[in-house]
N, C-alpha and C positions, 0 to 999 in steps of 0.2 A: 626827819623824824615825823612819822605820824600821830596825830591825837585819837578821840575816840568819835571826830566830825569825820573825819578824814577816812576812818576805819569803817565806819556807818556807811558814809556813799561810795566806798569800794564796795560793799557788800552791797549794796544795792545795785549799783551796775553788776556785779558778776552773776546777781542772781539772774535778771534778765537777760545778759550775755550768754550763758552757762551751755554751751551743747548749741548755740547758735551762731549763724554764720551769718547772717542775710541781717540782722538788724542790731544797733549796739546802741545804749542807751547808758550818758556819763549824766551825772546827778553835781549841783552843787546850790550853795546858799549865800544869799546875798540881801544886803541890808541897804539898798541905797537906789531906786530913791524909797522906796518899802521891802519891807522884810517879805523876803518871796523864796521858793523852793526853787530849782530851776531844771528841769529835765531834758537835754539833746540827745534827739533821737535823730538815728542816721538809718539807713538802708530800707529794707520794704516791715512794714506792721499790716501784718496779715492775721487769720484765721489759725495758722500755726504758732505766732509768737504771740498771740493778744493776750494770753491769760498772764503769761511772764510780765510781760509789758503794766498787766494790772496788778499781779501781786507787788511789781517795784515801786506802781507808783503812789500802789496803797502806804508803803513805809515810808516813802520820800516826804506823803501827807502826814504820815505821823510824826516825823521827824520834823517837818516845819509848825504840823498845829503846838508840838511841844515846847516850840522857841516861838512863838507867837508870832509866825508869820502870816499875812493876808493874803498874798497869790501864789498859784502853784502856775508856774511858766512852763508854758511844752514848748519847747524851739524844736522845728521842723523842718529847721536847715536845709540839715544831711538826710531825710525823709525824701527817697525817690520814689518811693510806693505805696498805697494803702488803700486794702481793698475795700469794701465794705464793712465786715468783719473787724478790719482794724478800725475803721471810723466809729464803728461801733460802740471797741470798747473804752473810745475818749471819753461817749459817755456814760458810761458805767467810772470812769475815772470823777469824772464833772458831780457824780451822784457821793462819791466819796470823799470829795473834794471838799463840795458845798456842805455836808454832816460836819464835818471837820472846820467850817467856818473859814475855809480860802476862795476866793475867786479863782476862776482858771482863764488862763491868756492863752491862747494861740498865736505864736511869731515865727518868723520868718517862711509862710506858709507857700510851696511852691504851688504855682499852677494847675498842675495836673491832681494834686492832693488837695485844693481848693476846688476841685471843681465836682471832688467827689462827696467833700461836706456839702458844696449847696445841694448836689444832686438830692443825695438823702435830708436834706431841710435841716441841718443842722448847724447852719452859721447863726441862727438868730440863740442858740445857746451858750455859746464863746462869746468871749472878748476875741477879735482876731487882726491880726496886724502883720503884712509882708516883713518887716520889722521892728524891731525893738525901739 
């Protein structure tokens, strides 16, 4: 049986999901050791899915600023790709994040998508950590 948490981050992944093939993003919330959003994004975050990718993770904010949580966590596991465009719009996420009073973490960050945040100078605005 579903509740109305459960319903919220279905609808938040399908939004971003929705007519996309290349990038999937499952949403959940977690209280331990702080109350944090948590976003796993898999496949490529491009110029195509960035805007999706931003309206989901604007609700995910909302949904955690509502329950008083302090970080919105992007796991970037399953993330094989991102191009500039996609790094971009982490911070346009970071900008909505912080209005909303959560820190943003970057974990589980592969090589090849670390190397594209330094490239563009944007490691020193994350928290970032190859793991959690």
């Amino acid at each position: 049986m579903s509740g109305p948490k459960e319903e919220l981050m279905d609808k938040i992944d399908a939004q971003f999901t929705e007519g996309q093939k290349r990038a999937v993003l499952k949403s959940s919330f977690v209280e331990d050791p702080v109350k944090a959003v948590v976003a796993h994004v898999s496949g490529s975050l491009d110029g195509e899915n960035s805007a999706l990718f931003l309206d989901a993770a604007r609700e995910l904010v909302d949904y955690g600023a509502e329950r008083e949580a302090v970080e919105l966590i992007i796991d970037m596991e399953g993330l094989t790709y991102a191009s500039s465009a996609g790094i971009g719009i982490l911070m346009s996420v970071l900008t909505v994040a912080r209005a909303a009073g959560l820190v943003v973490r970057l974990v589980n960050i592969g090589p090849k998508v670390e190397s594209v945040i330094k490239l563009l100078g944007f490691e020193s605005f994350f928290l970032m950590g190859r793991t959690e």
